[in-house]
C-alpha positions in Angstrom: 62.0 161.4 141.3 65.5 163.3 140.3 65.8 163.3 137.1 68.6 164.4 134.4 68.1 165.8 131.2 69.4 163.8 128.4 68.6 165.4 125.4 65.8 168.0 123.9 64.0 167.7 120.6 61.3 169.2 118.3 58.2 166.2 118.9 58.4 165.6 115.3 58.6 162.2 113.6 57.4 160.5 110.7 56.2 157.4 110.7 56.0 155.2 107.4 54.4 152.1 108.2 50.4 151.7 107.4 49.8 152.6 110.5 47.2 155.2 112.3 44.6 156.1 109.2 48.0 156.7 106.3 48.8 159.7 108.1 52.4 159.9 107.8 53.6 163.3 109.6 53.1 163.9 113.9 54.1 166.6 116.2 54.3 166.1 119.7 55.6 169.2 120.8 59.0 169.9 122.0 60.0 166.7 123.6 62.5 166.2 126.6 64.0 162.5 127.7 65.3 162.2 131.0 67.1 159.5 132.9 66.5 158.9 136.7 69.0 159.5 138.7 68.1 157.3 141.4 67.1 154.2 139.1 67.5 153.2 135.5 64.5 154.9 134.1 64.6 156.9 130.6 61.6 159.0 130.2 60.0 160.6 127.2 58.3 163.7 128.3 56.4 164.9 125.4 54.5 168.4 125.8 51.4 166.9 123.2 49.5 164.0 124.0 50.5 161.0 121.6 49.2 157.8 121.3 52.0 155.5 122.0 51.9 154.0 118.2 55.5 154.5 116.3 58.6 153.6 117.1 59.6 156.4 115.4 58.5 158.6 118.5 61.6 156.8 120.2 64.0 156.9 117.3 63.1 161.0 116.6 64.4 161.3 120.2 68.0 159.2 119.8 66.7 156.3 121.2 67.2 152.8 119.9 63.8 150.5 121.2 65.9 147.3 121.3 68.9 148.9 123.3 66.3 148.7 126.1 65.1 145.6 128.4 61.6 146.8 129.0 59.6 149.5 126.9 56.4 150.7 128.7 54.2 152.5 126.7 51.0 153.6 128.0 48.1 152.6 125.4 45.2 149.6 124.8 45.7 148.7 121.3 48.0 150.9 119.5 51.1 150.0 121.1 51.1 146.6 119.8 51.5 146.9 116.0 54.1 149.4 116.5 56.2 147.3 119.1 56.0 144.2 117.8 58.7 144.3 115.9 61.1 144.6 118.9 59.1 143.3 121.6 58.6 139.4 121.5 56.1 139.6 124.5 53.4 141.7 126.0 52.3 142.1 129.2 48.8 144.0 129.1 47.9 145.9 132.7 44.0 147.0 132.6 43.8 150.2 133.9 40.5 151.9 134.7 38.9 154.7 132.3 36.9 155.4 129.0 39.4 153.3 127.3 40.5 150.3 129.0 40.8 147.2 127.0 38.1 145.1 129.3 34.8 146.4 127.5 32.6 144.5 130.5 34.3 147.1 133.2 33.0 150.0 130.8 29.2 150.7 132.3 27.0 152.4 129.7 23.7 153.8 131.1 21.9 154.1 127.5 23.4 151.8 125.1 21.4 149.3 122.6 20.9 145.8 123.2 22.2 143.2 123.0 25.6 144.3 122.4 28.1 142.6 122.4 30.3 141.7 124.8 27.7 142.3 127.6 25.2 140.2 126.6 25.3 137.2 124.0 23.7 137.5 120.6 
């Protein structure tokens, strides 16, 4: 994918809310967000891992979450407190790994039991 540059920034936000254990300062490294050239993607490219949880990660970077259709943020349960408030629905994708938001696809080879949700109490 061609992409353009639109703008650079620090990675650094603030977020406000009681969100993510009262911890109020984040850093997620210098931060670029591009537009596809050949579609109407933006991108945030962030050099730090962040958990998608603040809209402030889009605000720090010029960018207004409502001006957009669609927001995709890549996360099981964090994204939802933090877009609610400009998204009025959700569309959750399961995707495979250590954290994917249908416990029964994660298999455990020493865990106690029962335990829920693989077995009933």
């Amino acid at each position: 994918m061609k992409v353009l540059v639109q703008s650079l920034h620090s990675g650094q936000f603030s977020e406000h809310q009681p969100r993510h254990g009262g911890i109020v300062h984040f850093d997620q490294g210098p931060t670029a967000v591009v537009r596809s050239i050949e579609s109407p993607l933006t991108l945030i490219l962030a050099s730090r891992r962040m958990v998608p949880f603040s809209l402030q990660q889009l605000r720090s970077c010029d960018l207004e979450p409502r001006a957009f259709r669609v927001l995709v943020a890549k996360g099981v349960h964090a994204p939802l407190a933090a877009y609610r408030e400009v998204c009025d629905t959700f569309l959750r994708i399961n995707t495979p790994g250590s954290t994917c938001a249908d416990l029964q696809q994660i298999h455990f080879r020493r865990r106690r039991t029962p335990m829920f949700p693989w077995e009933d109490e």
